[in-house]
N, C-alpha and C positions, 0 to 999 in steps of 0.2 A: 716531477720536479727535482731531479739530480743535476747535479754539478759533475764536471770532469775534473780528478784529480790526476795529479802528477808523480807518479811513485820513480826513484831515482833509486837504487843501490849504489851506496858510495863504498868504498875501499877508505878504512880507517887508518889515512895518511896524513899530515902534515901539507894545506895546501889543495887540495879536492874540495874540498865544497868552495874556497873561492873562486880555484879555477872554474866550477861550474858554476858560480855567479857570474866569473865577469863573464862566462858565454854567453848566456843572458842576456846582460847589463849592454854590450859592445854590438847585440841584435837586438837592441829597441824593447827586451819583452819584458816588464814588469812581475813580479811578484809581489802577487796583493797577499796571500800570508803563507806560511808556511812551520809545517814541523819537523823535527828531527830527533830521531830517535838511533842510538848507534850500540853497538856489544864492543870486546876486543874486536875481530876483525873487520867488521866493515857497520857502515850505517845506512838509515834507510831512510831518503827526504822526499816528504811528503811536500807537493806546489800546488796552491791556485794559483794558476795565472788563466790572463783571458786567450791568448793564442796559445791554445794547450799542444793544439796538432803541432804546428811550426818549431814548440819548446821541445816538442818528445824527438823529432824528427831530425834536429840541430843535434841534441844530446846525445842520438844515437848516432848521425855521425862524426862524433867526435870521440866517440869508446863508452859512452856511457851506458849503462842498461837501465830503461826506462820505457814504463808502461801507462796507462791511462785505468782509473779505477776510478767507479760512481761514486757521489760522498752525499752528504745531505746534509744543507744548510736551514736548521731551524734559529728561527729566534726565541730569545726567554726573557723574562722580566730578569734583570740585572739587579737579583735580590734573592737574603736567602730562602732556598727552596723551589728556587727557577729549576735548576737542571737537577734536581732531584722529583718535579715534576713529569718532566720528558722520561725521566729514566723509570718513573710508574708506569706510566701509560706504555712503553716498549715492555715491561716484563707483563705490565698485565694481557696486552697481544704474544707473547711468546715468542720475541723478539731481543737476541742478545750486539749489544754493544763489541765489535773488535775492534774499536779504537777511536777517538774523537780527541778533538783540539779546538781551543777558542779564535775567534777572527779577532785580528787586530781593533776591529774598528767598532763603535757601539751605535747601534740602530736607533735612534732616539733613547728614550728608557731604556732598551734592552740591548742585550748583549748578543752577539750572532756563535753561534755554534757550529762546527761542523763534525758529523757521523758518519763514520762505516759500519753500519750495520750486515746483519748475515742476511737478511733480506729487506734491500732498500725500499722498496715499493710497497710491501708490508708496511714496513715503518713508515713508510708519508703519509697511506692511506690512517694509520692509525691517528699520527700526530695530527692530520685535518680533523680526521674525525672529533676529535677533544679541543679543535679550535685552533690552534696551533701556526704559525705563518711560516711557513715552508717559503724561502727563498732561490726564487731560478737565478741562473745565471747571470739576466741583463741585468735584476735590483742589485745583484752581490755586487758584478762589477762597476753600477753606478753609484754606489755608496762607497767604493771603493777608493772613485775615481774625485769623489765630492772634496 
């Protein structure tokens, strides 16, 4: 139960990340959420969107360098002690967190989370294991779409 994420290297200029919105935005493709994380030179945007193949494919030919990377959408009770929950149960499997970002949108009570973990598949088996609602792609994108 992984999601395709969208990894984008931007060139930290004036103007880049909108250009590569309105690429997007003027091909129909939505961005249900996203991060952005950047240094001096360049930054690095992280997408869900639902047409991942079509967005990476656009982006690259347009100059962009953009890959596709597994991520893991759990949900947590939207209170605190939720995602220091999640973050038990990953150290107690031996499983470390390289980066995660909250979704825009909140799942009933809860709030949806997304993880890149060092081993994804580890982590879902663990987080079902403890009960946990691991969200595939159709719930993300029809909660998205609600």
């Amino acid at each position: 139960m992984k999601l395709k994420q969208l990894s984008v290297f931007l060139e930290n200029k004036p103007g880049r990340l909108r250009e590569l919105c309105g690429l997007l935005a003027e091909n129909g493709i939505n961005i249900i959420t996203l991060s952005l994380a950047d240094t001096e030179q360049f930054g690095i945007l992280r997408l869900i969107v639902k047409d991942y193949d079509e967005a990476k494919a656009l982006l690259v030919e347009n100059g962009f360098v953009a890959k596709l990377t597994d991520v893991v959408a759990v949900e947590v009770n939207d209170q605190p002690g939720g995602l220091s929950k999640i973050l038990e149960i990953e150290q107690e499997s031996g499983i470390s967190v390289e980066y995660m970002y909250a979704f825009t949108i909140k799942s009933g009570e809860n709030a949806v989370l997304l993880f890149r973990f060092d081993d994804n598949d580890k982590a879902v088996e663990a987080l079902q294991k403890a009960n946990l609602n691991i969200l595939d792609c159709v719930e993300l994108y029809q909660r998205a779409e609600a």
